[in-house]
Z-matrix of the N, CA and C atoms (Angstrom, degrees):
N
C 1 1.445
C 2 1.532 1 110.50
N 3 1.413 2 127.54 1 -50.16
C 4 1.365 3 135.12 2 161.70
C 5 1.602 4 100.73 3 -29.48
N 6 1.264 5 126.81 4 -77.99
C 7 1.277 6 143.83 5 -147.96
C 8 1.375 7 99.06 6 -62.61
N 9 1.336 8 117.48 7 -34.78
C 10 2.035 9 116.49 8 -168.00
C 11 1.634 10 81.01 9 -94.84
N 12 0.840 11 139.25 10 -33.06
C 13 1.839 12 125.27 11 169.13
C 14 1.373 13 133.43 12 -51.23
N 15 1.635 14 99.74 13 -50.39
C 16 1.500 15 103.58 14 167.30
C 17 1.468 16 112.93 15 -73.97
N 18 1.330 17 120.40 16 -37.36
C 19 1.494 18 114.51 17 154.42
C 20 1.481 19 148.80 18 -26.16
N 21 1.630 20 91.52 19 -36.40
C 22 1.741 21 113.94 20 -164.95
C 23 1.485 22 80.90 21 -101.94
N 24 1.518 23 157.22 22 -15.64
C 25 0.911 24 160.53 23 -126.09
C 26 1.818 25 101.26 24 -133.68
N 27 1.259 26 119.82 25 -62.37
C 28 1.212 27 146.52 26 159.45
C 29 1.434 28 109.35 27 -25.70
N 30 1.782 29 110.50 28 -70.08
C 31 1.366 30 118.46 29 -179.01
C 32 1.324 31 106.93 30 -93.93
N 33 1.338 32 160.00 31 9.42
C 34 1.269 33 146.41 32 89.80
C 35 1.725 34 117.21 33 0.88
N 36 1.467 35 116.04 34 -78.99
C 37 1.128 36 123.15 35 -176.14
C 38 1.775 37 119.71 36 -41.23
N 39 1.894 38 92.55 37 -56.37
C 40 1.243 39 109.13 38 176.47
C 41 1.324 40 116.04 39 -50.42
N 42 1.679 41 122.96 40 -57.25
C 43 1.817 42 134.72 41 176.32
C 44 1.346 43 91.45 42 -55.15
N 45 1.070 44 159.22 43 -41.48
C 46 1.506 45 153.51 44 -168.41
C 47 1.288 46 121.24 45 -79.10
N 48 1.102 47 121.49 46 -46.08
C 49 1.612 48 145.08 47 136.38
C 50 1.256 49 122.86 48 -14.89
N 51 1.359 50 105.00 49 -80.27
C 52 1.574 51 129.61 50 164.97
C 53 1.581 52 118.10 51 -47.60
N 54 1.533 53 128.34 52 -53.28
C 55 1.020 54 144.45 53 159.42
C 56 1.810 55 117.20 54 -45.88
N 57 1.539 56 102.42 55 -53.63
C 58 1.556 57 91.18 56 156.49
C 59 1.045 58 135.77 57 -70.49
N 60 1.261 59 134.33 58 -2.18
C 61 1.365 60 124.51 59 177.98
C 62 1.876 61 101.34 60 -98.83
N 63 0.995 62 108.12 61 -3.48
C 64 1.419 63 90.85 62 -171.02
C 65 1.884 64 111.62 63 -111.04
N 66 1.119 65 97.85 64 14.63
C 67 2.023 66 102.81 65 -179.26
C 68 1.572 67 93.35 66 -153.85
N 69 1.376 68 107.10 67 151.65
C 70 1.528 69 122.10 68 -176.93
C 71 1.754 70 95.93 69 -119.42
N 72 1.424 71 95.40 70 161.70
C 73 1.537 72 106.94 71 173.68
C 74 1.791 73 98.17 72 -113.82
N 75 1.760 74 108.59 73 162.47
C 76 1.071 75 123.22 74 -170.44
C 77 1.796 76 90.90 75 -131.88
N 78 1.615 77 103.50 76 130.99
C 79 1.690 78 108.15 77 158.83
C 80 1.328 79 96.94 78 -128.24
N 81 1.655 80 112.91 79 136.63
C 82 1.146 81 122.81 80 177.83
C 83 1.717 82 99.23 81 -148.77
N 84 1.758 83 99.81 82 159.98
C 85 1.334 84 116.62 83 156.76
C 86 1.563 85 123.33 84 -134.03
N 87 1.210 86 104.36 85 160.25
C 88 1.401 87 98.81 86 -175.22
C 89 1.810 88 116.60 87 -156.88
N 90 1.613 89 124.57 88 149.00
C 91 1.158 90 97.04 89 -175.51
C 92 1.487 91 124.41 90 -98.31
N 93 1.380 92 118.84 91 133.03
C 94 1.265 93 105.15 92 165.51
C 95 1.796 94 150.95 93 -81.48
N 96 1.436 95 106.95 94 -167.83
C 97 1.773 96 103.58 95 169.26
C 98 1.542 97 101.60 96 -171.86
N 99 1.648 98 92.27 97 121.06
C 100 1.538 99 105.46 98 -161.56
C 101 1.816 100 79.15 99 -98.15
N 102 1.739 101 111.68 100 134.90
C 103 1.568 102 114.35 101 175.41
C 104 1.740 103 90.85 102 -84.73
N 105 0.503 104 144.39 103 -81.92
C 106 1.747 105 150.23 104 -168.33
C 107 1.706 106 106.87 105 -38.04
N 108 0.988 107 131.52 106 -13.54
C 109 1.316 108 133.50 107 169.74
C 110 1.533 109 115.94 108 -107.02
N 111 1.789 110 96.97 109 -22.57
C 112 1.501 111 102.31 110 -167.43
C 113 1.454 112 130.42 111 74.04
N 114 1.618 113 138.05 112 5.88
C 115 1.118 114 146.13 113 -156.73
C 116 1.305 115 94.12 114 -132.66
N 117 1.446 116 97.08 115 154.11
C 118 1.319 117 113.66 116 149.94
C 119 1.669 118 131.84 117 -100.75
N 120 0.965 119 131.71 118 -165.80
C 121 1.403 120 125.17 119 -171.65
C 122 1.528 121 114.86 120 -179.07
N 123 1.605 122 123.80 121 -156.91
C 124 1.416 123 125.73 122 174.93
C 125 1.522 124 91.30 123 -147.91
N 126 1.518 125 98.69 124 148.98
C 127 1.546 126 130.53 125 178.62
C 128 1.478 127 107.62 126 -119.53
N 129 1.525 128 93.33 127 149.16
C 130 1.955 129 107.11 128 -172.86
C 131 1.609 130 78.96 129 -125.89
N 132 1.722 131 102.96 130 152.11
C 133 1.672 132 91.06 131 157.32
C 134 2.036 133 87.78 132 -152.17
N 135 1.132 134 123.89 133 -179.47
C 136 1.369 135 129.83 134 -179.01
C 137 1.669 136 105.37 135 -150.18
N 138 0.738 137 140.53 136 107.11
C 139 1.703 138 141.26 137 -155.49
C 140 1.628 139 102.83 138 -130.36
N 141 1.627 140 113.23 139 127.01
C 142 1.185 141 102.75 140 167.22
C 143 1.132 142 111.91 141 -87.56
N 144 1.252 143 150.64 142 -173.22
C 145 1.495 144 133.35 143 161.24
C 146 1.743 145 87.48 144 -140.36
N 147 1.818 146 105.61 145 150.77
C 148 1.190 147 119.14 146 -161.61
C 149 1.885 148 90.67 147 -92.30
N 150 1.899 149 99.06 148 165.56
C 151 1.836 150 83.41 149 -171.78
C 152 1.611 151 115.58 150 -81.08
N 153 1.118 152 126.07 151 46.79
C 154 1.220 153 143.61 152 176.02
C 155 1.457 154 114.79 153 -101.96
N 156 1.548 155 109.54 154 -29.43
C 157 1.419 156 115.90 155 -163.19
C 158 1.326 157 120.22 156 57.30
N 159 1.142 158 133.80 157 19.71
C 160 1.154 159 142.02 158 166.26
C 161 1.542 160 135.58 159 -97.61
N 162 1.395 161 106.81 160 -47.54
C 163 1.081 162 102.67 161 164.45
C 164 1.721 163 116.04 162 -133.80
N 165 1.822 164 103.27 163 132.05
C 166 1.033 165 96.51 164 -159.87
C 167 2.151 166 97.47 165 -121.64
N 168 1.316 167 92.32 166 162.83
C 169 1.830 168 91.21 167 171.72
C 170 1.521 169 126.40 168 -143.88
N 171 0.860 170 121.16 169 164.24
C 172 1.976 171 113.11 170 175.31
C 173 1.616 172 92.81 171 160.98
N 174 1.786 173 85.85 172 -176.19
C 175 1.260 174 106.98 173 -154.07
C 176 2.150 175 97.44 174 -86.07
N 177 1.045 176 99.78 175 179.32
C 178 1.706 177 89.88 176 174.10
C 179 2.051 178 86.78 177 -166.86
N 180 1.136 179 102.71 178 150.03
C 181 1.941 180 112.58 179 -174.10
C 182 1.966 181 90.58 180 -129.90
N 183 1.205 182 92.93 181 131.25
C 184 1.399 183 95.71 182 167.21
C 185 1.609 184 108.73 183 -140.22
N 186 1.462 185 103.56 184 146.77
C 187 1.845 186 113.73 185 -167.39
C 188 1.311 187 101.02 186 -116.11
N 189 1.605 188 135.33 187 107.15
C 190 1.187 189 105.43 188 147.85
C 191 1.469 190 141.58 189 -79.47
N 192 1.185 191 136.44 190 158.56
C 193 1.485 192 122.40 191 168.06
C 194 1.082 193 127.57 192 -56.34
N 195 1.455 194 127.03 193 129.80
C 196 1.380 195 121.42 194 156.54
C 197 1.815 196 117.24 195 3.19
N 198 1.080 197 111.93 196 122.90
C 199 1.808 198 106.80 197 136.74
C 200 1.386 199 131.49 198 -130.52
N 201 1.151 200 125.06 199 158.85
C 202 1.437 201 132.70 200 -163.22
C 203 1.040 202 118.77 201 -148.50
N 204 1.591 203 109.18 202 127.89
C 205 1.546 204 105.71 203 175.71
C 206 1.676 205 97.98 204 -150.46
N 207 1.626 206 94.92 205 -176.59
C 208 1.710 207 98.31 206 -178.36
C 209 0.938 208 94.18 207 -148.64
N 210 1.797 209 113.11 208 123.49
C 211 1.287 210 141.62 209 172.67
C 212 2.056 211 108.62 210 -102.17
N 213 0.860 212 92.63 211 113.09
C 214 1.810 213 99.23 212 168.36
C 215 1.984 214 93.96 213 48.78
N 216 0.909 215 102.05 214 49.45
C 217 1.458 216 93.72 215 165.44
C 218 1.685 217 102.45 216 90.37
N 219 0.906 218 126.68 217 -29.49
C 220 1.361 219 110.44 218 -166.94
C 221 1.614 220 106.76 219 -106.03
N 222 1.569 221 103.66 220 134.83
C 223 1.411 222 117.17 221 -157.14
C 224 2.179 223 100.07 222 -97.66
N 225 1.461 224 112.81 223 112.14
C 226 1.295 225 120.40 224 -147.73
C 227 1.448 226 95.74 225 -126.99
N 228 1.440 227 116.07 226 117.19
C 229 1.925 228 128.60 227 165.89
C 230 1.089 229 92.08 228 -106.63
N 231 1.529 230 90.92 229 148.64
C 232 1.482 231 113.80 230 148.11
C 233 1.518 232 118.98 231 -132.68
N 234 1.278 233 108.57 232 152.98
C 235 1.658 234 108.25 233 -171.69
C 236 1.500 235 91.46 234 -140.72
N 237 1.437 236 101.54 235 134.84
C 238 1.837 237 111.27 236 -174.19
C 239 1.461 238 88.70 237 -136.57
N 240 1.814 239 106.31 238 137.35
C 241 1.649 240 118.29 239 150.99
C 242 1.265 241 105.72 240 -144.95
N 243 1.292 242 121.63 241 162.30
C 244 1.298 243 133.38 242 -168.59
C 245 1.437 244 109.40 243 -137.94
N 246 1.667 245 120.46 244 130.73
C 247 1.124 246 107.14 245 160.18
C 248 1.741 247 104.50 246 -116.67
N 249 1.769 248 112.49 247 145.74
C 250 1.487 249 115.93 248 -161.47
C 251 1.633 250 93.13 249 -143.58
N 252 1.363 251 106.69 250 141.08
C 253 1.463 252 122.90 251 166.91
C 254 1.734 253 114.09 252 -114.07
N 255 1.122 254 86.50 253 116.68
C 256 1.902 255 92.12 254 -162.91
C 257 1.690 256 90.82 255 -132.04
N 258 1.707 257 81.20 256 148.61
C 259 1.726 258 109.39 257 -175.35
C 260 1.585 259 102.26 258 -112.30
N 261 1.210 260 119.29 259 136.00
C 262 1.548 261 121.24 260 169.93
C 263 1.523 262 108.22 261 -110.91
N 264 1.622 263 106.26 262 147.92
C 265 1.480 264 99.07 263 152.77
C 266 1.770 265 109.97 264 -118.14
N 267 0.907 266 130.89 265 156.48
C 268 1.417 267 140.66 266 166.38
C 269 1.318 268 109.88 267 -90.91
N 270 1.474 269 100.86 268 141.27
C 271 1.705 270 106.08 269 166.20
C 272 0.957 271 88.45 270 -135.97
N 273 1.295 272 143.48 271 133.49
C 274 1.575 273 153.56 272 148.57
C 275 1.743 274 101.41 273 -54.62
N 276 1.653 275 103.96 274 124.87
C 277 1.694 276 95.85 275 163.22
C 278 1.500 277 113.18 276 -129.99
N 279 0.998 278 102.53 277 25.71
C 280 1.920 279 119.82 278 175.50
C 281 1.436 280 114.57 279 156.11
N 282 1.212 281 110.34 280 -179.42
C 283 1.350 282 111.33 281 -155.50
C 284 1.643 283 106.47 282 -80.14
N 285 1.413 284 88.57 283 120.99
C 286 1.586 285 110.54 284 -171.78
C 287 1.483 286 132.58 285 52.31
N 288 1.577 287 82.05 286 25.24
C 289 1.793 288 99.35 287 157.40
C 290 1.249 289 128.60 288 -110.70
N 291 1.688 290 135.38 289 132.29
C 292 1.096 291 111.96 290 -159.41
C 293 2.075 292 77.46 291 -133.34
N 294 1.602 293 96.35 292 160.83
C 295 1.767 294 106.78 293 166.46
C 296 1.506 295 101.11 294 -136.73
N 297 1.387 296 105.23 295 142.79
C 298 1.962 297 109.35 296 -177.25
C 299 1.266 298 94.49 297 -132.17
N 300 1.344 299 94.44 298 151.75
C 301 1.806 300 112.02 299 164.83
C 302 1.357 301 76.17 300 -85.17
N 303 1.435 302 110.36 301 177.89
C 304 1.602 303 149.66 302 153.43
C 305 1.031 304 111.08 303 176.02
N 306 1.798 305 97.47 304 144.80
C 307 1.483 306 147.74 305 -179.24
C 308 1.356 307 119.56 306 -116.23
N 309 1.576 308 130.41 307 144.57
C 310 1.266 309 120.06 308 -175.37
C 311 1.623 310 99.20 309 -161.57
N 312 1.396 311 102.26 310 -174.35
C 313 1.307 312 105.92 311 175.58
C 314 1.537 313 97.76 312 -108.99
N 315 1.154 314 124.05 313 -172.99
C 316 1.582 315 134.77 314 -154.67
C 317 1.405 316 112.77 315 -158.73
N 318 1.386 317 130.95 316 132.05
C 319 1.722 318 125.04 317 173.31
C 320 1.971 319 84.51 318 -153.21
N 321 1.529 320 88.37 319 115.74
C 322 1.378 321 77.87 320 167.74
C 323 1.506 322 131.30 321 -139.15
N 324 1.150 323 143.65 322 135.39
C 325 1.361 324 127.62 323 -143.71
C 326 1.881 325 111.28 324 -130.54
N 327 1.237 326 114.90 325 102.08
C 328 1.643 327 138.58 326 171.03
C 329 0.986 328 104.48 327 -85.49
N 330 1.599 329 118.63 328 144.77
C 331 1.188 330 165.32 329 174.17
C 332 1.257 331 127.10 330 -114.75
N 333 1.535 332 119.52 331 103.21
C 334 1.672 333 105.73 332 174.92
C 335 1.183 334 120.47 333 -145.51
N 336 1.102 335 115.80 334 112.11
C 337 0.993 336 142.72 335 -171.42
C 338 1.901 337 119.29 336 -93.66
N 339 1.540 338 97.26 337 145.80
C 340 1.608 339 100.97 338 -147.80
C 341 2.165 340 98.45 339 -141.08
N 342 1.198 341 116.28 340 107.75
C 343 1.462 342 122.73 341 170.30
C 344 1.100 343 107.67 342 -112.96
N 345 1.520 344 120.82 343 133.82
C 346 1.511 345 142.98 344 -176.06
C 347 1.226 346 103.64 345 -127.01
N 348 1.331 347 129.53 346 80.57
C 349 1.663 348 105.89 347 177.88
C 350 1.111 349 122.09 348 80.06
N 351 1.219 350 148.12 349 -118.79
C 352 1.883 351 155.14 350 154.83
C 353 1.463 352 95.46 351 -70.88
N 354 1.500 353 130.92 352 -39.59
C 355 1.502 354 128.59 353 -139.97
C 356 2.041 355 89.11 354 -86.31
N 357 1.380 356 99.05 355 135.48
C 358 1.238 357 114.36 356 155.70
C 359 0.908 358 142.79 357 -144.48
N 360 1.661 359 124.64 358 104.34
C 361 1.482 360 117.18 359 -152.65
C 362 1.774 361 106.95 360 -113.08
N 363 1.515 362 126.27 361 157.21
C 364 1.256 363 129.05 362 -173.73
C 365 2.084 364 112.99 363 -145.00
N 366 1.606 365 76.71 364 108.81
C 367 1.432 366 76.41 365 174.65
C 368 1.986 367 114.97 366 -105.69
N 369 1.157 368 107.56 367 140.64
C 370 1.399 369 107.34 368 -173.75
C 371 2.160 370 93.70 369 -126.19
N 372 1.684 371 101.09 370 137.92
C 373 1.141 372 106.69 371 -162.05
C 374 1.564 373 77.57 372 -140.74
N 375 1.880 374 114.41 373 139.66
C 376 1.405 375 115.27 374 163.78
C 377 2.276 376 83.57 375 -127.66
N 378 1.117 377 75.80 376 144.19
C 379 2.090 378 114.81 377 165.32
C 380 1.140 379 137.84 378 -83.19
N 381 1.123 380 165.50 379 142.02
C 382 1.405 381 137.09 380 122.41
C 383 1.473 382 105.66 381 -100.39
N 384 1.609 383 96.58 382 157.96
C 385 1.492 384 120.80 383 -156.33
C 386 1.518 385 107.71 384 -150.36
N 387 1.362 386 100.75 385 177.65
C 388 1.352 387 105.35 386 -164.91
C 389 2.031 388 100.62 387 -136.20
N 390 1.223 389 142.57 388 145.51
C 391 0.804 390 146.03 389 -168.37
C 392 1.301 391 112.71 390 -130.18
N 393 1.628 392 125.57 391 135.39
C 394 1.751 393 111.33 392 162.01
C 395 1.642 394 90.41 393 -151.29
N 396 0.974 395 117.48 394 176.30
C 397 1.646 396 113.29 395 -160.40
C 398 1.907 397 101.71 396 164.19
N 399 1.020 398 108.76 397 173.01
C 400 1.554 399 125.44 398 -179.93
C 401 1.421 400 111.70 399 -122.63
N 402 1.545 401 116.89 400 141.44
C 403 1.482 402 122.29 401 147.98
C 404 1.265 403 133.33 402 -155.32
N 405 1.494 404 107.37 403 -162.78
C 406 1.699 405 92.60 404 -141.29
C 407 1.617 406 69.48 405 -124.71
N 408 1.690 407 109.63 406 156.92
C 409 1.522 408 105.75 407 139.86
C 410 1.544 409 110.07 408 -149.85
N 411 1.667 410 118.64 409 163.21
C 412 1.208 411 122.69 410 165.08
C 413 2.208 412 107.63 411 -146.44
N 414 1.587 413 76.86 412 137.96
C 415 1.901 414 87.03 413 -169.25
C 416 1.839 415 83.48 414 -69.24
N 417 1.353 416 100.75 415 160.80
C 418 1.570 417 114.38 416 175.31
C 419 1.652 418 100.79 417 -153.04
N 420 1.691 419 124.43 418 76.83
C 421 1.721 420 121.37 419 -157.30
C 422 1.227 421 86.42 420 91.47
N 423 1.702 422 93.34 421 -123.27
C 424 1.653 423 130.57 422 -121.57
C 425 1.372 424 65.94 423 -127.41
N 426 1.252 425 154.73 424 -81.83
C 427 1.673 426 158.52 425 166.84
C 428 0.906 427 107.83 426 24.94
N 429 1.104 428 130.81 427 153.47
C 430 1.729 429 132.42 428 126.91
C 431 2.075 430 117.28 429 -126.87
N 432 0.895 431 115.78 430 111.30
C 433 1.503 432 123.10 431 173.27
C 434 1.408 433 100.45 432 -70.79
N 435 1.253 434 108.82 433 142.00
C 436 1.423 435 116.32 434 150.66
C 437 1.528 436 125.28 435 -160.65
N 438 1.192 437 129.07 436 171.88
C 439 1.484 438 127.55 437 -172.61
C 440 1.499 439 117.45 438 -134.06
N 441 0.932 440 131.16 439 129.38
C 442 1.467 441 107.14 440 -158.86
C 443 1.815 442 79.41 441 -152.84
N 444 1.981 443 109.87 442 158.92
C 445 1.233 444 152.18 443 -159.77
C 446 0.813 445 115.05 444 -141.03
N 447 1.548 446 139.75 445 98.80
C 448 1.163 447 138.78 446 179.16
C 449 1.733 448 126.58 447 -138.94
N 450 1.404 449 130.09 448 121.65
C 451 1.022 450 142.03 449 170.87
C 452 1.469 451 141.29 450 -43.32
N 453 1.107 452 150.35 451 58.13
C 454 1.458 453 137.96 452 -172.48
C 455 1.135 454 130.61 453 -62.95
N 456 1.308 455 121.08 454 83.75
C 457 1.579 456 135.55 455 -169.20
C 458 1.893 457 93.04 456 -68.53
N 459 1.197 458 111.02 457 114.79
C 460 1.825 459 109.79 458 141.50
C 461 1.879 460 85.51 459 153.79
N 462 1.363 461 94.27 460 -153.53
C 463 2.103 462 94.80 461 -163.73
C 464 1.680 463 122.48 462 -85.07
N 465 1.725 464 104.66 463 6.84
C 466 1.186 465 108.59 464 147.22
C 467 1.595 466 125.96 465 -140.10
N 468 1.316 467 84.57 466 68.45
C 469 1.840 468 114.36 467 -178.17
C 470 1.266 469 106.24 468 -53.41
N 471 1.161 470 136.14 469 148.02
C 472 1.513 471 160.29 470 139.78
C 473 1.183 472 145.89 471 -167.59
N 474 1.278 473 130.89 472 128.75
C 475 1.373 474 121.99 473 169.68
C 476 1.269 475 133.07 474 -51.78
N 477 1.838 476 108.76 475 138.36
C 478 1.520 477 108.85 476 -162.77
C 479 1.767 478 96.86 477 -122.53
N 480 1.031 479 118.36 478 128.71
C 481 1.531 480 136.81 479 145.15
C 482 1.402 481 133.22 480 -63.21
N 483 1.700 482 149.39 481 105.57
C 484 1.166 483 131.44 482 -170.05
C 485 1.524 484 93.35 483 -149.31
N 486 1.418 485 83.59 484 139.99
C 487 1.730 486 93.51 485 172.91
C 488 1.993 487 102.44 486 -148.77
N 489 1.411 488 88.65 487 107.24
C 490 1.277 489 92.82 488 -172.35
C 491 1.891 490 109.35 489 -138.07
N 492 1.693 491 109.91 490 -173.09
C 493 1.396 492 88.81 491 168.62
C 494 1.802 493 88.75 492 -129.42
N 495 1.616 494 88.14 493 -164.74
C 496 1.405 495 117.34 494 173.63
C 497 1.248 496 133.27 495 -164.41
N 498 1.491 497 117.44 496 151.70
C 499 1.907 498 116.11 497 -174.85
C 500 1.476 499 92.86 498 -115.90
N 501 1.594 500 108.28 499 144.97
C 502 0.875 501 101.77 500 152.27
C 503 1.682 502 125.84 501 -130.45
N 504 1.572 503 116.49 502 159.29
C 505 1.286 504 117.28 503 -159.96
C 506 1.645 505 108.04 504 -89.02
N 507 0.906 506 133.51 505 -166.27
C 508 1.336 507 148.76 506 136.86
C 509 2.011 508 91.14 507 74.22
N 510 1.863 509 94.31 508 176.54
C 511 1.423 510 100.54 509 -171.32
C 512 1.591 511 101.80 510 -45.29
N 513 1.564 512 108.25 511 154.54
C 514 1.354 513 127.20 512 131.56
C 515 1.464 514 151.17 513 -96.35
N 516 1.342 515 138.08 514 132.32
C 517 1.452 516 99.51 515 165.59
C 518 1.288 517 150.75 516 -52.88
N 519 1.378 518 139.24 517 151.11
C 520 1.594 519 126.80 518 -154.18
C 521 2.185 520 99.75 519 -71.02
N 522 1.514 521 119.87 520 -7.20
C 523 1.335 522 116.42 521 174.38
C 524 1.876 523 100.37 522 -73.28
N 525 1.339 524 109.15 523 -34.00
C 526 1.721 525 93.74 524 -150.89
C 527 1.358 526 80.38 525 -105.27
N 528 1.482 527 138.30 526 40.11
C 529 1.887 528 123.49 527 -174.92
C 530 1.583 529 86.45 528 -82.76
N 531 1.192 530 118.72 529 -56.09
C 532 1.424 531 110.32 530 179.74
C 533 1.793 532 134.68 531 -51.89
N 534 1.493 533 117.67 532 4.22
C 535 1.263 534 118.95 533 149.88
C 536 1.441 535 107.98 534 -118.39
């Protein structure tokens, strides 16, 4: 029993091993602008990318800022974040430019909050949603810029704006060594 343990342990290590050398991870940030909220904000995202370099996926958190306004007396925030799991594909369309569709899933959670005088009331509502959108990228170094457009289909829909960068870690393929 020892012996089939260190075994299962062994080739564990090895498949894990092996598996890392052949896909890199991506951490990036970037800033956003939700049109339906009106704000802007900042985006986190963490992307594995498959060893193809082509198509890559992960989770990404985006915050917008507060907004505030006052309609007929009553003093009204809103606070929007989203967490989304989105898949890219790459198409290379020149040298060291790449454009992706992406699709994802969506959970997103508003805050609104409402003062009348003494009275202050707060409603908080979370969603799920669905996302598909376009982007752009170009390596700059070790960098990567990119800009990306994306849609939120479901009951707190909006268009998102981001222009952010990213590094990424681990192997590459010998096409993308140059970003």
């Amino acid at each position: 029993m020892f012996n089939k343990n260190i075994y299962l342990v062994l080739m564990l290590i090895f498949t894990v091993h092996h598996s890392a050398r052949a896909q890199s991870w991506s951490l990036g940030g970037a800033a956003i602008y939700g049109d339906d909220i009106k704000a802007s904000g900042f985006h986190l995202r963490g992307y594995y990318n498959l060893p193809n370099d082509k198509i890559c996926f992960g989770p990404e958190y985006s915050n917008f800022f507060e907004k505030s306004k006052t309609v007929h007396g009553e003093d009204i925030t809103k606070s929007l974040s989203e967490l989304n799991f989105n898949i890219h594909y790459i198409f290379e369309v020149g040298e060291h430019w790449g454009i992706y569709p992406l699709t994802g899933a969506n959970l997103s959670f508003e805050t609104e909050e409402i003062t009348v005088g003494m009275v202050h009331t707060s409603e908080e509502v979370s969603k799920w949603g669905m996302n598909l959108g376009l982007g752009v990228h170009k390596p700059i170094g070790q960098w990567v810029v990119f800009g990306e457009f994306d849609h939120l289909f479901g009951d707190l829909s909006q268009n998102s704006f981001l222009l952010g960068v990213f590094i990424t870690f681990g192997n590459k393929s010998k096409h993308k060594e140059g970003q």
